[in-house]
C-alpha positions as CSV (number, residue, x, y, z in Angstrom):
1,X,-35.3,4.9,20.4
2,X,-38.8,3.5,19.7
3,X,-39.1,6.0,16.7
4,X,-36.3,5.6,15.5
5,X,-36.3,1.8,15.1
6,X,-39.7,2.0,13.7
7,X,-38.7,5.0,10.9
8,X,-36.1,2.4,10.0
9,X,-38.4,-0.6,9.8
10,X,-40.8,1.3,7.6
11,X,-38.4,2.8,5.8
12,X,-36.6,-0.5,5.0
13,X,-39.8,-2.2,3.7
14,X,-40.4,0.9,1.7
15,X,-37.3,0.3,-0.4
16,X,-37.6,-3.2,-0.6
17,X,-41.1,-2.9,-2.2
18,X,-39.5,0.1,-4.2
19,X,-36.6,-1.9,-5.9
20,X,-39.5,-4.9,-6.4
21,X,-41.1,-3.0,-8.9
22,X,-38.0,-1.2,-10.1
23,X,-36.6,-4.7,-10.8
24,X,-39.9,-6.4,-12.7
25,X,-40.1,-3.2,-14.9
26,X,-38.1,-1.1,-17.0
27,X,-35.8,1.3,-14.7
28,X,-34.5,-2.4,-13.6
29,X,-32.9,-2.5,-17.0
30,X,-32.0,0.8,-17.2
31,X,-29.9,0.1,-13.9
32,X,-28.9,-3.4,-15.5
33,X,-30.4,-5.4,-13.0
34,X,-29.3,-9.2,-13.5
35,X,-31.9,-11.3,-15.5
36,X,-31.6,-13.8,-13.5
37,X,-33.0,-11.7,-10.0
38,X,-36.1,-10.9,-12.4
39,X,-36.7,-14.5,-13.7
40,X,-36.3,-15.7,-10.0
41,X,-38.6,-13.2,-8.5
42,X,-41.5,-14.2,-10.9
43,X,-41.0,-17.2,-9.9
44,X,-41.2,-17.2,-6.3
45,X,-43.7,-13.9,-6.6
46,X,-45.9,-15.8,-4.1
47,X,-43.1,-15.7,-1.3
48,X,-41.6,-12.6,-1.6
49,X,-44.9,-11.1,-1.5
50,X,-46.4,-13.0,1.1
51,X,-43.1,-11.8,3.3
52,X,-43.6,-8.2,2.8
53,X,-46.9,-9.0,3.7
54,X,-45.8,-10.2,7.0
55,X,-43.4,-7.2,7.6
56,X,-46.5,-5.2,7.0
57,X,-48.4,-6.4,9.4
58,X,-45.6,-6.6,11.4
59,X,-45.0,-2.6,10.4
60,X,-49.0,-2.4,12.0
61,X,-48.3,-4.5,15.2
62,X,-45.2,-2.1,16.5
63,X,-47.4,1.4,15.6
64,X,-50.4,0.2,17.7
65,X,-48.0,-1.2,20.2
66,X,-45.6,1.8,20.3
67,X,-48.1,4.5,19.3
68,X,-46.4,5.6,16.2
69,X,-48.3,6.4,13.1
70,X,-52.1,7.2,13.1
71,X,-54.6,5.2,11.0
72,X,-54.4,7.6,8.1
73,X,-50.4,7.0,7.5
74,X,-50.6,3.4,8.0
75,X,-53.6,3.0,5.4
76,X,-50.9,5.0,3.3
77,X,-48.4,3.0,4.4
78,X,-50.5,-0.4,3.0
79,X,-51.8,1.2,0.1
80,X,-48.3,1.8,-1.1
81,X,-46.9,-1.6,-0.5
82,X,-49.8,-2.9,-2.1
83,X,-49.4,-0.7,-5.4
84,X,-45.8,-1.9,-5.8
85,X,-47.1,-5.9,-6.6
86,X,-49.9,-4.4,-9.2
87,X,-46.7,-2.6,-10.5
88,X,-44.5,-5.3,-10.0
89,X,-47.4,-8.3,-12.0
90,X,-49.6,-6.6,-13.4
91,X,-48.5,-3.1,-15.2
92,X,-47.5,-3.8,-18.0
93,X,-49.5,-6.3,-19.0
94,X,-52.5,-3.5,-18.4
95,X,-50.4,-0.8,-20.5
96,X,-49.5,-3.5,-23.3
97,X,-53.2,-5.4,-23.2
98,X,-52.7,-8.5,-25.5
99,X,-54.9,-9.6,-28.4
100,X,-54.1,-13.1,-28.0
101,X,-58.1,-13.5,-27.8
102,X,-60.8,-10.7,-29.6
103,X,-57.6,-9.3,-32.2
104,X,-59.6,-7.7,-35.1
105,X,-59.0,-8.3,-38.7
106,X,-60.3,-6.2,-41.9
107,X,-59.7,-6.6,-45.2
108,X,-57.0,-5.3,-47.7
109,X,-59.5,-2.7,-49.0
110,X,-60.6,-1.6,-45.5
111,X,-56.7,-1.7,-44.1
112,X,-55.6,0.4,-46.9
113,X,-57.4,3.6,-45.5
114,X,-55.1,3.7,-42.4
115,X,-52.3,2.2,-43.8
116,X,-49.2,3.9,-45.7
117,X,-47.6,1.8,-48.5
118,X,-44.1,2.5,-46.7
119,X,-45.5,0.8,-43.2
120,X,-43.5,-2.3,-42.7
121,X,-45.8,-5.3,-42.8
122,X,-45.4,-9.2,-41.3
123,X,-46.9,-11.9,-43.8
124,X,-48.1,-15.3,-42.5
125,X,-48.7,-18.2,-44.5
126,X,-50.3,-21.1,-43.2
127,X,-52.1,-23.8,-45.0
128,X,-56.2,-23.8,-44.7
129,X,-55.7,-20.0,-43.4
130,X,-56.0,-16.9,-44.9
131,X,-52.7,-15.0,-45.2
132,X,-52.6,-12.9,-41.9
133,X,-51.0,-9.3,-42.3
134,X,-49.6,-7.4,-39.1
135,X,-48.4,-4.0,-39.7
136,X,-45.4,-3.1,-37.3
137,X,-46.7,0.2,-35.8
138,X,-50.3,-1.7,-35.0
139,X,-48.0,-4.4,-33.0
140,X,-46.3,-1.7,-30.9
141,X,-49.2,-1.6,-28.3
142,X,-50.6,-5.4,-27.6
143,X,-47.2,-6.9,-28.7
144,X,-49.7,-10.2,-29.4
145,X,-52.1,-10.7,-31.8
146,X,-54.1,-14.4,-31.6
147,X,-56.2,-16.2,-34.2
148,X,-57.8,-20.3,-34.8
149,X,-56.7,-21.7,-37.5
150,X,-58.4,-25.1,-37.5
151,X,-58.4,-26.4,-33.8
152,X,-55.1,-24.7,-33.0
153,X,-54.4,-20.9,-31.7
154,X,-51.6,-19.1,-33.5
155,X,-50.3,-16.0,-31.8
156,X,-47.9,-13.6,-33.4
157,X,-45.5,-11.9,-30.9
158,X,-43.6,-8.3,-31.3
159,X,-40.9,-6.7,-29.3
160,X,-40.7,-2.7,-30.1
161,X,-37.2,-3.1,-28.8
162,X,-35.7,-5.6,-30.8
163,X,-38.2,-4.6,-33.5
164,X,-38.5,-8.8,-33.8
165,X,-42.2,-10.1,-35.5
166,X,-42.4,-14.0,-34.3
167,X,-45.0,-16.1,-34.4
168,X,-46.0,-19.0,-32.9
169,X,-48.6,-21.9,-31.8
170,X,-49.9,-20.6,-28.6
171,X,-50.2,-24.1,-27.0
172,X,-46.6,-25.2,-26.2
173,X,-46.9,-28.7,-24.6
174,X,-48.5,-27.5,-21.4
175,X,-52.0,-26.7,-22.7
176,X,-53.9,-23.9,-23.1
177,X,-51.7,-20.5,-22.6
178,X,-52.8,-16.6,-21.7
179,X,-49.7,-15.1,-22.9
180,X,-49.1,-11.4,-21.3
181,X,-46.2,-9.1,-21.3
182,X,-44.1,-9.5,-17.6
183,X,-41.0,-7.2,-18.9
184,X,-38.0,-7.2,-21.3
185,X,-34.4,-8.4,-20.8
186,X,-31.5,-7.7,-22.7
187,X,-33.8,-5.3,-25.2
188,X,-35.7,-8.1,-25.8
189,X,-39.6,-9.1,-24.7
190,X,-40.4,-11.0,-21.6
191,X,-43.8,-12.8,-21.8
192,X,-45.6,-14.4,-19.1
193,X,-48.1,-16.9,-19.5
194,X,-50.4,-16.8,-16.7
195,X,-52.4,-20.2,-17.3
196,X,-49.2,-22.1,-16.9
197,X,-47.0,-19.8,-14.7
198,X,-43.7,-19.8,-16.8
199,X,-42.4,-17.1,-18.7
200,X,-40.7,-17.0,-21.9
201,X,-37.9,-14.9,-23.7
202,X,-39.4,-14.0,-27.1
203,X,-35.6,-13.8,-29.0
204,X,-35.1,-17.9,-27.7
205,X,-38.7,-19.1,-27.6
206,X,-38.2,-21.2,-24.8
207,X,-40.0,-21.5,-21.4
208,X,-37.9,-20.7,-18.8
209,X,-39.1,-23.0,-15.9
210,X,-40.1,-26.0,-18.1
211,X,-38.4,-27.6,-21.0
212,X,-40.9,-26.9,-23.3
213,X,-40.7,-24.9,-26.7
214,X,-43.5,-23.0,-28.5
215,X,-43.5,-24.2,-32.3
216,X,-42.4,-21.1,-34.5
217,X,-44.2,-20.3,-37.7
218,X,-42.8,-18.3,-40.3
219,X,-43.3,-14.8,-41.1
220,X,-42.1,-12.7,-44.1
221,X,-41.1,-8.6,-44.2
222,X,-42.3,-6.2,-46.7
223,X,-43.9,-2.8,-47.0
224,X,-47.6,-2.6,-47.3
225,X,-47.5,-1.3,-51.2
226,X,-46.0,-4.6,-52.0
227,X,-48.4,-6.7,-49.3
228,X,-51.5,-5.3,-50.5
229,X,-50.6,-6.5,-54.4
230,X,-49.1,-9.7,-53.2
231,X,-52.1,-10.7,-50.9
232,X,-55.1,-8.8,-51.9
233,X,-57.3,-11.6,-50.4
234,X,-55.5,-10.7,-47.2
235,X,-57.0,-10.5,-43.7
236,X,-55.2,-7.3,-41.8
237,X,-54.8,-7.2,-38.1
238,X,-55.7,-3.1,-37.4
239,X,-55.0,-2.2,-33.0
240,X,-57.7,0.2,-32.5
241,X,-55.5,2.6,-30.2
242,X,-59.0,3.4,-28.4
243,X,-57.4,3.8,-24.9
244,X,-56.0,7.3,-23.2
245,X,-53.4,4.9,-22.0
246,X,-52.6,4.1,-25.9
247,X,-51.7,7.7,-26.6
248,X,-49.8,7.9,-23.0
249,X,-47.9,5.1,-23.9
250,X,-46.7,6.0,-27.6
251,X,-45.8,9.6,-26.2
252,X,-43.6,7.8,-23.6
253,X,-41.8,5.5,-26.4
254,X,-41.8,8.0,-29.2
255,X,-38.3,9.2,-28.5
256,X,-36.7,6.5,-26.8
257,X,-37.9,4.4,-30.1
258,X,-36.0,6.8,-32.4
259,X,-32.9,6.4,-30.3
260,X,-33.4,2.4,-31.0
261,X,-33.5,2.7,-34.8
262,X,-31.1,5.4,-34.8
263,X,-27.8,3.7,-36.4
264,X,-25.7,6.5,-34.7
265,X,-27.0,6.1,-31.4
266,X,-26.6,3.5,-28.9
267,X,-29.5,0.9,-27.4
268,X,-31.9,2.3,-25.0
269,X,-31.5,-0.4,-22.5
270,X,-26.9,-0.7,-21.1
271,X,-27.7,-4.7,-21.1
272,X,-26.4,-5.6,-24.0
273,X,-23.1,-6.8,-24.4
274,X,-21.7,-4.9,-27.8
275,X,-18.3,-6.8,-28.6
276,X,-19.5,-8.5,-31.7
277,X,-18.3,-5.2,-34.5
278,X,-18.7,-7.3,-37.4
279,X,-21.7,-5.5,-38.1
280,X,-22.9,-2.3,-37.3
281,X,-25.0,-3.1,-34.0
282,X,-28.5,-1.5,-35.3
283,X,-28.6,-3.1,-39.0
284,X,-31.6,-5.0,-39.2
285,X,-30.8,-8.5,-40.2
286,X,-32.7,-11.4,-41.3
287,X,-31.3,-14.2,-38.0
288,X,-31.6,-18.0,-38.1
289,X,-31.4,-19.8,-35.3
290,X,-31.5,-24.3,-35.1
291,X,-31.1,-24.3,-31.8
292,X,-27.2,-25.2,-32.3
293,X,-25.9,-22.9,-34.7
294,X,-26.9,-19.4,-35.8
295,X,-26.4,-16.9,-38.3
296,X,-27.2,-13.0,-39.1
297,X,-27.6,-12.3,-42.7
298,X,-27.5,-8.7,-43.4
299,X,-30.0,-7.2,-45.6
300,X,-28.2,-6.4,-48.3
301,X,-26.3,-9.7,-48.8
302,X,-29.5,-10.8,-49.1
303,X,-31.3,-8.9,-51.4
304,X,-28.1,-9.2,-53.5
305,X,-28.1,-13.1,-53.5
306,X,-31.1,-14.8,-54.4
307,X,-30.8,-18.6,-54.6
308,X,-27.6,-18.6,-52.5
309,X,-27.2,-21.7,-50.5
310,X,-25.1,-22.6,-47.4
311,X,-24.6,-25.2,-44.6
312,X,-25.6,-24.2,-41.2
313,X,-24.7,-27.0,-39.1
314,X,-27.0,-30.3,-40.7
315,X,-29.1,-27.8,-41.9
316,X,-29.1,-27.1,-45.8
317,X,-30.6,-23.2,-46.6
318,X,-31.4,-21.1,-49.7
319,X,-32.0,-17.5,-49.5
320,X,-34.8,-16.2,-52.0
321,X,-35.4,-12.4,-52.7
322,X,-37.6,-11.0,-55.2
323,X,-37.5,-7.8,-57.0
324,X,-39.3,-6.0,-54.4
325,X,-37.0,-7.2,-51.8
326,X,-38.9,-9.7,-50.4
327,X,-36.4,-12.2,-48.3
328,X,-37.2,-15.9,-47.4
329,X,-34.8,-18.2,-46.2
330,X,-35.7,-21.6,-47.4
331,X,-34.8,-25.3,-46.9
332,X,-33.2,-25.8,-49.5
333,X,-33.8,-29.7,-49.9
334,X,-37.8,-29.2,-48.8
335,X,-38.7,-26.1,-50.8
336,X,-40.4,-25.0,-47.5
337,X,-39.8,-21.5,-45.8
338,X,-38.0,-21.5,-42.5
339,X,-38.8,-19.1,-39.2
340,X,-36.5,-16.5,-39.3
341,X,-36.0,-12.8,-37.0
342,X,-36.9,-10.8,-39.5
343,X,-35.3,-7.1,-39.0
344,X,-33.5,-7.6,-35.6
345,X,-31.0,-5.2,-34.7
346,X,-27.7,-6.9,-35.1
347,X,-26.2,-5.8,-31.8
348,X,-29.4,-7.7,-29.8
349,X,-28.9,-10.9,-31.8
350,X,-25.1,-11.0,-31.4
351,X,-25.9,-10.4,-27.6
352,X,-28.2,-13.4,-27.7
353,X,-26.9,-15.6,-30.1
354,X,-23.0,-15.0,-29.6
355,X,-21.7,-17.8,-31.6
356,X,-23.8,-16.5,-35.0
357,X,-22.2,-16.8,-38.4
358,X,-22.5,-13.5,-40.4
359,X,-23.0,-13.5,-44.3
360,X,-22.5,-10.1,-45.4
């Protein structure tokens, strides 16, 4: 009987530690584990740690005292429980290492040399800065890239799944931040920030256990044979894909990637929830979001409809596209360019923002 109960015990905390990490990493969404279990485990990592902990030592306790395992399948025992909280905290944010601090830039001239003209390419703009330029497939590994401009840190963020550039002033209200990939919900990025111990949803930009909101910059979408004419003066964020684990890890998303832009196929991840057909769910929109109202244009409308203006809630917008089919969406009574999600998949937004408008 003393076996028995013990085989139990131990095999108990083995699936609790088990579904820990499933649930802070990707086969948790692939199951369609509830956001809100992840959200509340990181918050409370401490306890639920610290009582597996316990039930480990309690796990030792009852083997000495009933003469169970031996020394060598208890170590085992410890080591495992131990390697589902690096897995659980720390994974992914060693797979994905952020550049929020040491990202490199180059020059147009050197950039162009590892570049293709058709790589899709992320402009920033920011007064007393040089324009910053962030090809998509260099943004797949870090998912952050960080640079000063002046006395403040600017970070620019990128979810592979959501295929969603955003940018945005690394201090938030709570000082300064260490931003690091915890996981993704709903196909979209889940960020950490482990100075401040909130997380944040990348789509939403808003901490999750505070009431505080990052302030989002502006980016623009092109291709780099149009970037490198408009902004020869450029500085180019290149990732130097210098890690085994680099290679690993594009190997691993290579296919699942081309089932997320494939228009025929469905989203990687069964969270979403897919009843808004006005669209088809993988067009890449241009999304606009004022923290009331929000709206999906689609590409095409766009490109089609330069100086068309429209109400969104008190807000009064313009859409600008050149003839390279560059798309801002402006202010229309300031001039100024406003933050959009440049490229998201439609059926992501709609999950996110289900009250959007559509122009199409």
């Amino acid at each position: 009987m003393k076996k028995i109960i013990f085989n139990v015990y131990a095999a108990i905390l083995a699936a609790i530690a088990i579904f820990c990490a499933i649930l802070m990493t990707e086969p948790g969404q692939t199951l369609n584990v509830p956001r809100d279990w992840l959200l509340n485990y990181y918050d409370n990592a401490a306890l639920y740690m610290g009582i597996q902990i316990i039930a480990l030592l309690g796990l030792w306790a009852l083997s000495l005292i009933w003469k169970q395992w031996n020394w060598k399948l208890m170590g085992l025992a410890s080591i495992g429980v131990f390697a589902t909280f690096f897995i659980q905290m720390f994974m992914m944010q060693t797979v994905f290492p952020t550049q929020q601090q040491g990202a490199q830039f180059f020059s147009v001239q050197e950039a162009d040399s590892v570049i293709t003209d058709e790589t899709i390419m992320y402009a920033v703009e920011i007064e007393g800065d040089s324009v910053r330029l962030f090809p998509r497939e260099h943004l797949q590994i870090p998912h952050i890239a960080g640079w000063d401009v002046g006395d403040k840190e600017v970070i620019m963020t990128f979810c592979g799944l959501s295929n969603l550039p955003m940018v945005i002033e690394s201090d938030y209200g709570l000082g300064e931040s260490d931003i690091n990939v915890l996981s993704q919900t709903h196909n979209n990025l889940l960020f950490k920030d482990n100075n401040n111990g909130t997380a944040i949803q990348q789509i939403t930009m808003q901490s999750e256990f505070t009431e505080h909101t990052p302030t989002v910059i502006p980016n623009t979408m092109m291709d780099w044979g149009t970037a490198k004419k408009m902004y020869p003066d450029a500085q180019v964020f290149i990732y130097p894909f210098d890690r085994i684990v680099d290679d690993l890890a594009l190997m691993a998303f290579d296919e699942p990637l081309k089932k997320q832009f494939n228009p025929e196929e469905g989203f990687i991840f069964p969270t979403l929830d897919l009843t808004d057909d006005r669209m088809n769910h993988k067009v890449m929109i241009y999304g606009y979001d004022n923290g009331t109202e929000a709206v999906a244009i689609h590409p095409d409308f766009a490109k089609a409809n330069n100086g068309y203006k429209f109400e969104l809630g008190a807000d009064q917008l313009e859409i600008r596209a050149d003839e390279n089919g560059v798309v801002r969406l402006l202010n229309a009574e300031t001039g100024k360019q406003v933050p959009t999600h440049n490229g998201i998949f439609f059926g992501i937004w709609s999950h996110w923002f289900a009250h959007t408008e559509v122009l199409q």
